[in-house]
DOBA-876642 format. One record per atom (N, C-alpha, C, O, CB): x, y, z. Coordinates in steps of 0.2 Angstrom, whole numbers, plus 5000, padded with zeros to 4 digits. Glycine has a CB too. Layout:
BEGIN
XYZ...
! end
This chain:
BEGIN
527957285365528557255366528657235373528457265378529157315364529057155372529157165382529857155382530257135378528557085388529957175388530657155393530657115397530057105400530857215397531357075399531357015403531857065409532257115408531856935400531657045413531957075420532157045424531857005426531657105424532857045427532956995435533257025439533457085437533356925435533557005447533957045448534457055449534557075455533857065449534957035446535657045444535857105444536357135445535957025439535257145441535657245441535757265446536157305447535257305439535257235452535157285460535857295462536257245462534757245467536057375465536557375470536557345477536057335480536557435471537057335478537457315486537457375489537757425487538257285486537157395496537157435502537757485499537757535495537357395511538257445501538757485501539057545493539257605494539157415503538857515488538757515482538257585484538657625487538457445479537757605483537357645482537457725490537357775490536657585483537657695492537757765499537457705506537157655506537057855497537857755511537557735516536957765517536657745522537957735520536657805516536057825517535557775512534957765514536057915515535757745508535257685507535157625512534757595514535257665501535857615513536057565514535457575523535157525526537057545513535357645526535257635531534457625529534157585532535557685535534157665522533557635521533357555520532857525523533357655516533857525515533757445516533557415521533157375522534257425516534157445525533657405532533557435536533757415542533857355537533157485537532457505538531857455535531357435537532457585535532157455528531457415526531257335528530757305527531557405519531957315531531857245533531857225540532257175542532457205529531557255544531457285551531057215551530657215545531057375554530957155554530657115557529957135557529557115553530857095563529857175562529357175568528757225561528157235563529857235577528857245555528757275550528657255544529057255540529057285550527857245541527657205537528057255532528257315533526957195537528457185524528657235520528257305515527757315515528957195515528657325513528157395508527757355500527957325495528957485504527257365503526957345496526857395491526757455491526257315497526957355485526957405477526257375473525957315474527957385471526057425469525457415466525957435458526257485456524657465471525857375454526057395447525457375444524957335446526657355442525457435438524857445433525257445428525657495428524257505433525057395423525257385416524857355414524557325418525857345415524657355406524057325402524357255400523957215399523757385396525157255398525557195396525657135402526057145407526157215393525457105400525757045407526257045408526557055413525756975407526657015401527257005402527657065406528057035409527456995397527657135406527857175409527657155419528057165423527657235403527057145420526957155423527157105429527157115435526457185422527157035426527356985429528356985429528656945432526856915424528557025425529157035425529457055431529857015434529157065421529257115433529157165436529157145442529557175446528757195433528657115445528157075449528757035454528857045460527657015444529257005449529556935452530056985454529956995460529756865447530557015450531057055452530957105459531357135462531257085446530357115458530157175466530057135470530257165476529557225466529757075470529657045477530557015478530757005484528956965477530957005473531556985477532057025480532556995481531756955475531757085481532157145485531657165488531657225489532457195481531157105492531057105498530157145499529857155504531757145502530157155495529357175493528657155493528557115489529257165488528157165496527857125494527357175487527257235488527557085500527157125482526857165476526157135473526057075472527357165469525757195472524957185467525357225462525757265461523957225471524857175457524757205450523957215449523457195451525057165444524057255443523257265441523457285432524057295430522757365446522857285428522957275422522657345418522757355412522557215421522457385422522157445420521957505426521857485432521657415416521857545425521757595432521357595436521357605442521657645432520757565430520157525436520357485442520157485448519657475432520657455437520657395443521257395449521257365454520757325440521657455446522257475451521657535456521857545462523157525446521257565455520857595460520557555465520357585470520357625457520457495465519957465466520357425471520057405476519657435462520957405471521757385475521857455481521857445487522557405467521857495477522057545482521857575486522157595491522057585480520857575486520557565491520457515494519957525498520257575490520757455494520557385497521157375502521057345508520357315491521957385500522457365501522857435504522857485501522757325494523157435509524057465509524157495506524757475507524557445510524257535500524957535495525257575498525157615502524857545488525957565495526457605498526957645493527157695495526957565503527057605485527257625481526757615475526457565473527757615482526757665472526057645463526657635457526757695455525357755460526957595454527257605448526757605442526657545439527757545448526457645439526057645432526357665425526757705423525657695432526057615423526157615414525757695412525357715417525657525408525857725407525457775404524857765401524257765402525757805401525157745396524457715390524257665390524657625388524557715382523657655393523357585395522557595390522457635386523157575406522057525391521457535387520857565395521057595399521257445382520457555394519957575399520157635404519957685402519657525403520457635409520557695411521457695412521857655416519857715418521657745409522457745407522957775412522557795417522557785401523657785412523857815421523857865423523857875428524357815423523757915416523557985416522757985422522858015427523357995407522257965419521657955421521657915429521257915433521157915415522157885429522357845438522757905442522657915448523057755437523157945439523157985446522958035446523058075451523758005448522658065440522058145440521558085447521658105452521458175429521258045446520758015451521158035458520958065462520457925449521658005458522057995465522158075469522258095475522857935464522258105462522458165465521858225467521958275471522958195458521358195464520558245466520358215471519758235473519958245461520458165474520458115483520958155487520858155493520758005482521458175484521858205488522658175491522958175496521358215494522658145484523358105483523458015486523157985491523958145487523858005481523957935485524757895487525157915491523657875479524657845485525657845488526057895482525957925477526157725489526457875483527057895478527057855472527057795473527857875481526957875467526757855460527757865454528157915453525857915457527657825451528457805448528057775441527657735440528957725453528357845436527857825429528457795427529057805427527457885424528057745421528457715417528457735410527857725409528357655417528657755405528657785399529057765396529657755397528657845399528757755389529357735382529657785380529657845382529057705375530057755374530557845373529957895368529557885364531557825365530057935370529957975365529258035369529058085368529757915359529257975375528658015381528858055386528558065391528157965385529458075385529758095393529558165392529458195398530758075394529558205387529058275390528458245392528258275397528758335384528058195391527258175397527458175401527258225405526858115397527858135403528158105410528258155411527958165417528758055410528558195411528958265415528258325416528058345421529858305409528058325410527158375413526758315417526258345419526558405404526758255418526358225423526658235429526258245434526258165422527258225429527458235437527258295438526758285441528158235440527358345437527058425439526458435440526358465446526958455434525958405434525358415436524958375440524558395444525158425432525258305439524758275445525158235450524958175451524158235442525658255452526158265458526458195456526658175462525758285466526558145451526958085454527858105456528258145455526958025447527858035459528558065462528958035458529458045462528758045468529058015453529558005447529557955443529457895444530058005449529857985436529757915431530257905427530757945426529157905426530157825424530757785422530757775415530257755413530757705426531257785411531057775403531157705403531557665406531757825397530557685397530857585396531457595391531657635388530157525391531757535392531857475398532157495403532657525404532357415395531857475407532057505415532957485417533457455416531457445423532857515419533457495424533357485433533257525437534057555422533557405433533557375436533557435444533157455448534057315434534557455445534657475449534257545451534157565456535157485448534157565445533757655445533257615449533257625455533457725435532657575448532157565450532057555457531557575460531957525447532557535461532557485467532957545471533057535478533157385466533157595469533457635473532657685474532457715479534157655470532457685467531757745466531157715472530757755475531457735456531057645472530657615476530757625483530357645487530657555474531357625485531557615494531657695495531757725500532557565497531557725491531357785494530857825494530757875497531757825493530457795489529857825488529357765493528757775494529657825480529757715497529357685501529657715508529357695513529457605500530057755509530457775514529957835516529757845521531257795511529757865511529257915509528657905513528457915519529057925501528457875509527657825513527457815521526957825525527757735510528357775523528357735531528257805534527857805538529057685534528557865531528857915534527957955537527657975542529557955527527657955530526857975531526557945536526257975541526357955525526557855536526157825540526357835548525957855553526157765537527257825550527257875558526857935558526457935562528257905560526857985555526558045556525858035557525558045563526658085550525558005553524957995554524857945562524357955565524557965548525257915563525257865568525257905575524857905579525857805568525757945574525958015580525358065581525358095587526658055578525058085576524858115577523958085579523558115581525058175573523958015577523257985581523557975590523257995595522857895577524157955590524257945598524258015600524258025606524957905602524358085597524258145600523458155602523158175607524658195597523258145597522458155598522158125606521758165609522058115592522458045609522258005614522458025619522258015625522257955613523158065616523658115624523158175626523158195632524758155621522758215622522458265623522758335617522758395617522558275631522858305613523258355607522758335601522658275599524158345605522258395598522258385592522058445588521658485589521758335591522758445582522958505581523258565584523858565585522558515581522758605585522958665590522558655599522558685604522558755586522258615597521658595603521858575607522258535605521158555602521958575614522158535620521658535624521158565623522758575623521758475629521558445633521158355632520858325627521258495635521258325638521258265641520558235644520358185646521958265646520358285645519758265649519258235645519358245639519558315652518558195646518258145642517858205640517658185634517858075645517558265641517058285635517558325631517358355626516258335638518158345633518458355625518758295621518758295615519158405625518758235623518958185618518558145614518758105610519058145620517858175618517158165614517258215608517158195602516558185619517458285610517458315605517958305599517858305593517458385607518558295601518858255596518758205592519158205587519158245598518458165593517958105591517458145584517558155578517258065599517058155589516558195582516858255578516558275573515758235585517458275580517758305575518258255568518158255562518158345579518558225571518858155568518158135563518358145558519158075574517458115564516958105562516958135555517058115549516558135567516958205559516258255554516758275548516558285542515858325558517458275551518058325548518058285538518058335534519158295555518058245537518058215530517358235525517258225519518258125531516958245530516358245525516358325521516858355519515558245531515758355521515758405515515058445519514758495517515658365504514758395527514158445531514358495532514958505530513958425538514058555534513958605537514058585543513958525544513358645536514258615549514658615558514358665560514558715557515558615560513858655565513958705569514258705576514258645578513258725569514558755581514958755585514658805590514458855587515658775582514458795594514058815601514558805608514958765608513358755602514558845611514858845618514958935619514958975615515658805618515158935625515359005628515859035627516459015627515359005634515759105626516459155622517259115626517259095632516259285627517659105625518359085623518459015625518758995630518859115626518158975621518158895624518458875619518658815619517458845626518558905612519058875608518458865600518458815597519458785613518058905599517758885594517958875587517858835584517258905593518358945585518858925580519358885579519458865573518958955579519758865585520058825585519658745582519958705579520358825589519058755585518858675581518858675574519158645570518058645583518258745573518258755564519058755562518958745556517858845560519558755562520258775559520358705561520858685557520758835562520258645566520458575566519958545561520258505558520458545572519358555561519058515556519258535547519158495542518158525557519458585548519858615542520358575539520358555533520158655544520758565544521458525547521558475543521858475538521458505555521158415547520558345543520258335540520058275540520258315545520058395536519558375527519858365523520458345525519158425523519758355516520258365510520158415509520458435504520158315504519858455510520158535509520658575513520858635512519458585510520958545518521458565522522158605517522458645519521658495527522158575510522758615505522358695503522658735500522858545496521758705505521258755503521158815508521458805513520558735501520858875506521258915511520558905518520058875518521459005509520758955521520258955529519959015530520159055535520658955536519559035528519559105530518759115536518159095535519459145522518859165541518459175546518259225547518759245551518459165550517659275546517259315547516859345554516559295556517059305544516859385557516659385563515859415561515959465559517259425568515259395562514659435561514459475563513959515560514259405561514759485571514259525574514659615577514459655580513959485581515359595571515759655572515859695567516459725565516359635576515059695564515359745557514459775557514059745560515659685549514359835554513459845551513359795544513759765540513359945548512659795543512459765539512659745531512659695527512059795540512759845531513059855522513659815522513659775518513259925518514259845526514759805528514859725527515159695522514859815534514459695531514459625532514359595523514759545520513759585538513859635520513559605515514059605509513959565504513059645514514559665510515159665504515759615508516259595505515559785502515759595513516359575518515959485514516359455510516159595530515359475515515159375515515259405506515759375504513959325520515159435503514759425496515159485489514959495483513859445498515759505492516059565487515659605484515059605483516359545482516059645482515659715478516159705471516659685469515759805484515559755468515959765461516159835464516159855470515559755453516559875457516859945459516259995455515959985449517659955455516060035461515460085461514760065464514260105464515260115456514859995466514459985468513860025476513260035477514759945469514460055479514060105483514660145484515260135481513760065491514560195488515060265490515460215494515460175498514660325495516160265488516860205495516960165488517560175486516460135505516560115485517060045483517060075476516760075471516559965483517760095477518260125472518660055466518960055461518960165478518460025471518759945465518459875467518359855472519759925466518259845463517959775464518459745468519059755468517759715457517959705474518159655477517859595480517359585483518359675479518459565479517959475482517859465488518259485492518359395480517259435489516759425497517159355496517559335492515559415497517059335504517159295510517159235503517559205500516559305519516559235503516459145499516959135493517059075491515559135496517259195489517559175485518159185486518459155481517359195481518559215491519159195497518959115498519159075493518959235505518759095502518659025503518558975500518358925503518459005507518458975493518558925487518758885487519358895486518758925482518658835489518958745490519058735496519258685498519758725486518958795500519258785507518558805513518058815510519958835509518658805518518158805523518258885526518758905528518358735529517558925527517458985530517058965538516658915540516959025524517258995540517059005550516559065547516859115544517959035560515659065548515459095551515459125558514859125560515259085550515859165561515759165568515359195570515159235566516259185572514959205578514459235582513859225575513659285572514659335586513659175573513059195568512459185570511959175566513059145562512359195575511559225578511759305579511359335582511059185587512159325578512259425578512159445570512159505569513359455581512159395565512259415559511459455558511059425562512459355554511359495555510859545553510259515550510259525544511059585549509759495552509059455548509059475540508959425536508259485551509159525538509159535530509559505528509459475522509259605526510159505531510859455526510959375528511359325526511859495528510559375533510359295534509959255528510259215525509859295541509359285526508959275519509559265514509659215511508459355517509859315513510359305506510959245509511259205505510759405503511159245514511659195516511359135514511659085511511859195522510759125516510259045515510359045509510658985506509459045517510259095505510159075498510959055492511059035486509659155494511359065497512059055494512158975494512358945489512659095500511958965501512258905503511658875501511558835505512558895510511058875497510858835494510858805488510658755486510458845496511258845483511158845476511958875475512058875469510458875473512358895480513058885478513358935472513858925469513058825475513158975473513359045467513259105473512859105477512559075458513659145473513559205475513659255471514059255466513959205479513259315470513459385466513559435470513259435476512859405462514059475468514459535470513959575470513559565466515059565465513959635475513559685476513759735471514259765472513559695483513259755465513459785460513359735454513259755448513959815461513459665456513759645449513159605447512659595450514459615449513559565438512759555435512559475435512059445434512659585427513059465437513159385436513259345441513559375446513559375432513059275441513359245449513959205446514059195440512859195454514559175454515159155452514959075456514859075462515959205454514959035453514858965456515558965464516158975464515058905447515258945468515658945474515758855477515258825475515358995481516158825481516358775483516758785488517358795487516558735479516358795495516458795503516158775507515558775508516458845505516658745510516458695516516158765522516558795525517358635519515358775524515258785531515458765537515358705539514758785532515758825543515658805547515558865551515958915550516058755550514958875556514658915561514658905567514458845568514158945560514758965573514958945577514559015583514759075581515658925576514259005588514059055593514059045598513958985600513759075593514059085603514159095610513459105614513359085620514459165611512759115609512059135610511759085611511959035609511859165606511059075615510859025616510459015610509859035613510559035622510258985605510258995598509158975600508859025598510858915593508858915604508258925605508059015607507559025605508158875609508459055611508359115614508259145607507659165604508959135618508959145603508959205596508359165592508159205588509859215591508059105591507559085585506959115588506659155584507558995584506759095593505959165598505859205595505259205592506059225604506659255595506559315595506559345588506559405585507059345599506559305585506759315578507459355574507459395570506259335575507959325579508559355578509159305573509759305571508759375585508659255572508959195568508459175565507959145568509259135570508559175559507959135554508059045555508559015554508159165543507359015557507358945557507658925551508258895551506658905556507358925546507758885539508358895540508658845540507658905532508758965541509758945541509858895547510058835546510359015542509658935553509758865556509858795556510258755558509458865559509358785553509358695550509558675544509558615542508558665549509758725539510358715537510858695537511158655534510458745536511158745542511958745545511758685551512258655553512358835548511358685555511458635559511358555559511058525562511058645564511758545552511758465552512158435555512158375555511758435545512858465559512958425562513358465569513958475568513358365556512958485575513158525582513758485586513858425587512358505589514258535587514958525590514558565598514358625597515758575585514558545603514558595609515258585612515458525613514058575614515558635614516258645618515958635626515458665628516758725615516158615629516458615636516758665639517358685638516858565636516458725645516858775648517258765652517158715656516658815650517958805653518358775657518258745663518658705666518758815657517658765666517358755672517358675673517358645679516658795673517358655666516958565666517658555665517758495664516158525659518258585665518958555661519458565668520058585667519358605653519158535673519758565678520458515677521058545678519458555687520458465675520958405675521558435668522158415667520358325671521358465665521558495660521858555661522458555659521058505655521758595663522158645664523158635667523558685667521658685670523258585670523958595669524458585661524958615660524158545675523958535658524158535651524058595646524358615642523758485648523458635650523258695645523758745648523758795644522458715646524158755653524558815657525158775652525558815649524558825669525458705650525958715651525958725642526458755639526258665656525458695638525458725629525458795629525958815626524758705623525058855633525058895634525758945636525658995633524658895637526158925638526658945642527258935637527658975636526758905649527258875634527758875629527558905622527958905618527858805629526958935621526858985613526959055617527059105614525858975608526859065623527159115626527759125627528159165624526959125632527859095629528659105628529059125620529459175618529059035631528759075617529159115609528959175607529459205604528959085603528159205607528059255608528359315611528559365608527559235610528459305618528859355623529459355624529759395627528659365629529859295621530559285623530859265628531459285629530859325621530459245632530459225640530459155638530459125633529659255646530759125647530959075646530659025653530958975655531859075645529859045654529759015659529658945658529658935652529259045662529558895663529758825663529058815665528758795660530358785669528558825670527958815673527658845677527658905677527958775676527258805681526958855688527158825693527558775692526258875690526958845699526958825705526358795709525758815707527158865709526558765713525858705714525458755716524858745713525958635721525358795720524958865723524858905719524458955721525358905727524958925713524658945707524058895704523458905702525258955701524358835705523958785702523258775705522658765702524258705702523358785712522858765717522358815715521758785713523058775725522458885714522258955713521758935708521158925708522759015710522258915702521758885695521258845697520758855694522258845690521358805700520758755700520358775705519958735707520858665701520358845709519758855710519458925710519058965713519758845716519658925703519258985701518758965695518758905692519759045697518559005696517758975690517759005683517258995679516959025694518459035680518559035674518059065669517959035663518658995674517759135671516959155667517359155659517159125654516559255670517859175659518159185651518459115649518559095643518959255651518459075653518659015648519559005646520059025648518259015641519458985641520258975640520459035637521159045637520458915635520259085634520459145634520859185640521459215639520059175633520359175645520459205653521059175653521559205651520059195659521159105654521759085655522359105652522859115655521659035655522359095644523059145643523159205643523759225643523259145638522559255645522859325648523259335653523659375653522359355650522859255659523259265663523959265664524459305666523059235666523959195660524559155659525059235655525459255659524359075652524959245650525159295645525659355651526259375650524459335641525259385657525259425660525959405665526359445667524459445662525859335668526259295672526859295671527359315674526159255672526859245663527559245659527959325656528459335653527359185652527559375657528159445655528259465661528559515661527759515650527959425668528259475672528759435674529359465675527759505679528659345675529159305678529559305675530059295678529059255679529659315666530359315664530559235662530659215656530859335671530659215666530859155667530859115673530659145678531359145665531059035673530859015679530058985682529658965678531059055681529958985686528958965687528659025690528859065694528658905693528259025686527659075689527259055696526959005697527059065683527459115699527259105707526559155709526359195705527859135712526359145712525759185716525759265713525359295710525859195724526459295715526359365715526459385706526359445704527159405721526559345702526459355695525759365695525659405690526559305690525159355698524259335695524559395694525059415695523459305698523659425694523359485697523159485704523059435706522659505693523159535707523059545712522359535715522259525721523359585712521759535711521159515713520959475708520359485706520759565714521659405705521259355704520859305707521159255709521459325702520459305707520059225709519359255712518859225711520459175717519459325716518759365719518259375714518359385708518959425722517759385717516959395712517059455712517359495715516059385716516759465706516859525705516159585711515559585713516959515696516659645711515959655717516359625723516059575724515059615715516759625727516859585731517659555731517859495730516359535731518059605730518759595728518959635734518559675736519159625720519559625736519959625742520059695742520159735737520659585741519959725749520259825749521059815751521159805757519759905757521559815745522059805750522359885746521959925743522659715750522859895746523259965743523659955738524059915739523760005748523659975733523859995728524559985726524960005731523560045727524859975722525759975721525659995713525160015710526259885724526459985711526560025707526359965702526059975696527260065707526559895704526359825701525759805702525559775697526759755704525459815704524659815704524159875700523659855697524359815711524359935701523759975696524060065700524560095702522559935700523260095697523660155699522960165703522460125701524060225693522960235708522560245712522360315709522760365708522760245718521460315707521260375702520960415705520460385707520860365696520860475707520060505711519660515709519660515703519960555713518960535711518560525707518460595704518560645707518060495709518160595697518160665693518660655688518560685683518260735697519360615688519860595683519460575675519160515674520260515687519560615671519360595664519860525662520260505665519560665659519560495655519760445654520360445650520660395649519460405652520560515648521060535644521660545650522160525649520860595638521660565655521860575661522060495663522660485665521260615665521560465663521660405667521960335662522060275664520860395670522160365655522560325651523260355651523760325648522260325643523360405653524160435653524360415659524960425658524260515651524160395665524260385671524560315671525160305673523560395675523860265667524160205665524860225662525360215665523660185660524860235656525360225651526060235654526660215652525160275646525960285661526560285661526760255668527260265671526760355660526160225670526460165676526760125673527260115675525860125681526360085667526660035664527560055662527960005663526260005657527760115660528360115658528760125663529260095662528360155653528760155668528960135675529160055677529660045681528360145678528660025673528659955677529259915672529759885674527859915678529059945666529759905663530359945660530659925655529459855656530460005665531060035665531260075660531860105660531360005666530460085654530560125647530660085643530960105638531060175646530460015644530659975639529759975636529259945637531159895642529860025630528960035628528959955622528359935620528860135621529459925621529159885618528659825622528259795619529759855616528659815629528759795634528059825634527459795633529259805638528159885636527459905638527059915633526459915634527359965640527259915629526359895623526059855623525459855625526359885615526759785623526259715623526059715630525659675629526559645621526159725637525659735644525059765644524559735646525859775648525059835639524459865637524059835631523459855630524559945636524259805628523759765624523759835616523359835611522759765631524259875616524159915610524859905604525359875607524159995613524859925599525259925596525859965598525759985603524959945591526459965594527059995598527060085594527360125597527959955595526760085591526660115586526160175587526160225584526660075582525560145592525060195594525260185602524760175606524160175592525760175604526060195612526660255610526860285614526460105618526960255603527360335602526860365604526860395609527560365594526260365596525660425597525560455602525660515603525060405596525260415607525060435614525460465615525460525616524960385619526360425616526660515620526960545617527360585619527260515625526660545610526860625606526160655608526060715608526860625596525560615610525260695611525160705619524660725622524360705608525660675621525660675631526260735630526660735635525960595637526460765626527260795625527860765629527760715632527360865627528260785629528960755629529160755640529460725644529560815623528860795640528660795649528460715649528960685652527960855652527960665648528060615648528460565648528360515651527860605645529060595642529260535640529960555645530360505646529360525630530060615648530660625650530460605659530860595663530960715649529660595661529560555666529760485667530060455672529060555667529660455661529660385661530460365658530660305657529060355656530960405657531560395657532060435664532460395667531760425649531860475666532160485672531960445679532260455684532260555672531360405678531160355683531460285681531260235684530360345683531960275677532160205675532860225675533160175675531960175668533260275676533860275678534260295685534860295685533960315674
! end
């Protein structure tokens, strides 16, 4: 059956809301190629209908005659809006957005459907995400309103993506900061590698940011809708690691009271961080190789394997020719997982960066501690760039961390550091002790002695405010009770009659 179309139905601005009217023109911005629409109909007449009436509300429009050939559009052209027919011959619209939707979606798709199809229509938008459909014979107005917003949709994608490539060239990608040329290198080969389906391996020195790359190349795959999951290798024993990468069933060994799923089948569809994987244990290196070569993993205990689909990426601090010698890394995983080497940059090589890195830093601190510091001071800054940063960007937000709970607010000045930042270690200043700097111990002081001493300088310092002092001491709120339930109440009546 066909339909004649024109357009006499279209609403007037005014007519429709001002919130279209402010999309309208939005759409007809000069400086702004119009939104193109891609129609898939198997009937001409429909599609040449169709055709004419969309380009005169300012459009511009491809058609295609079947899904094939609307795939083939889609990768060649812009689109901005997909209007599809359902039932077509060779490949139908059903089969055009399951394809677009296993790529990882495509614009906004507007089905068209006869009577009698509108439960399809309504289980297709569901399942394979279109943004909405039109029973035949269309209606003019419903269409032209459905279009400028589902193109409103689109422009709305493409700034984002536009902002977030000029963040990448400002020194932002992702969680990642800095401006300097060997991180924008690294950003480069991450942009690169981020869409493929390689193994990554990630090399640089303990806190230069390694997971943050694996969690950006994450970011930038098509598995970024899938989850993330990161394992640390070298902070667990053997048996451990082996029920941690690979699950256990229940009775498997003493303890596994109930089956459970390993790391690889956590990250199904999504990307696992091997971290420190020259610490991983030579016996579970063997069975890791064999995972990631043939893609099943079996539960410890169990009888069968479960087909897996995970993106690798591994990452270490070790000199990796060092650990291959010694035979603390098996060659074959290595050249496995090393098809495609990320080396990070230590802060030492990032001096240009670090005011951008103090000031991203400063602002997730602040939300964190509820402080309201603005920055530093040029004399903090100076400090920063001449310290040699053995910890890297970690060091640096400890610092930072430590600064912003004492400053409050306002800039962080000198007397926030530590007091023997910048000095070698071995070769730190003899000056005298305060109550803001540390406590003075004798020697023969046990360490249980010498943690209650702590514990109750810090509450001193923030006046009994133990919320305060946990996050100083680096402990839970919750194991700083414990402690002064087993320091008894003499403790706690020190550290409250010193704050009043």
């Amino acid at each position: 059956m066909h339909y004649q179309y024109d357009a006499s139905g279209s609403l007037r601005d005014d007519e429709r809301g001002a919130a279209w009217g402010i999309i309208g023109r939005m759409s007809k911005v000069a400086s702004r190629p119009p939104a193109r629409v891609l129609i898939v109909d198997d009937e001409e007449g429909q599609r040449t209908g169709l055709a004419s009436m969309i380009q005169s509300w300012g459009f511009a429009v491809e058609t295609a005659a079947d899904g094939q050939v609307a795939l083939e559009k889609l990768g060649a052209l812009p689109i901005h809006v997909l209007i599809t027919d359902l039932m077509m011959p060779r490949m139908d619209g059903f089969e055009l957005l399951r394809r677009l939707n296993s790529q990882g979606g495509g614009p906004p798709a507007i089905v068209l459907t006869a009577f009698g199809n509108i439960e399809t229509a309504i289980q297709t938008m569901h399942d394979l995400g279109a943004f909405w459909f039109l029973e035949k014979p269309i209606q003019p107005s419903a269409l032209r309103i459905l279009l400028e917003r589902a193109a409103s949709q689109s422009r709305l994608a493409e700034e984002a993506e536009r902002l977030q490539r000029e963040l990448q060239y400002k020194g932002v990608l992702v969680d990642l900061v800095g401006a300097c040329p060997p991180m924008q290198q690294v950003y480069s080969l991450i942009r690169q590698v981020a869409p493929s389906k390689a193994a990554v391996l990630v090399v640089g020195e303990s806190g230069t940011g390694k997971e943050l790359v694996a969690r950006a190349i994450h970011h930038l795959s098509p598995r970024r809708d899938g989850p993330f999951v990161a394992i640390n290798c070298a902070a667990m024993p053997e048996a451990l690691m082996e029920s941690e990468l690979f699950g256990h069933e229940k009775g498997a060994f003493t303890g596994a009271v109930e089956k459970r799923a390993g790391c690889f089948e956590l990250a199904q569809n999504g990307t696992l961080l091997l971290d420190e994987l020259a610490d991983m244990p030579v016996n579970t290196q063997a069975k890791l190789l064999r995972v990631l070569e043939d893609s099943h993993v079996r539960r410890l205990g169990g009888k069968s394997e479960i087909a897996v689909d995970v993106r690798i990426v591994a990452s270490t601090n070790r000199n990796l020719e060092d650990a291959l010698r010694k035979g603390e890394l098996r060659e074959d995983l290595y050249y496995r997982l090393n098809v495609f080497q990320l080396t990070l940059p230590p802060l030492r090589q990032r001096e240009g960066d670090l005011p951008l890195l103090a000031e991203a830093l400063i602002g997730a601190l602040n939300g964190k501690h509820g402080c309201r510091v603005v920055d530093v001071s040029g004399e903090v800054l100076d400090a920063f760039h001449r310290h040699n940063w053995p910890g890297n960007v970690r060091e640096l937000r400890n610092v930072l961390e430590r600064a912003v709970i004492l400053a409050g607010e306002g800039t962080i000045t000198l007397q926030h550091l530590p007091r023997d930042f910048g000095a070698q270690p071995g070769n730190r200043p003899a000056q005298p002790a305060s109550d803001m700097d540390g406590v003075r111990l004798p020697v023969g002081t046990t360490v249980d002695e010498a943690e209650k001493a702590l514990i109750q300088l810090t509450l001193r310092h923030t006046k009994n405010n133990k919320t305060r002092a946990a996050e100083i001491l680096g402990i839970s709120l919750k194991t700083l009770f414990n402690k002064l339930k087993e320091y008894g109440s003499a403790a706690e009546s020190e550290a409250a009659s010193s704050s009043s």
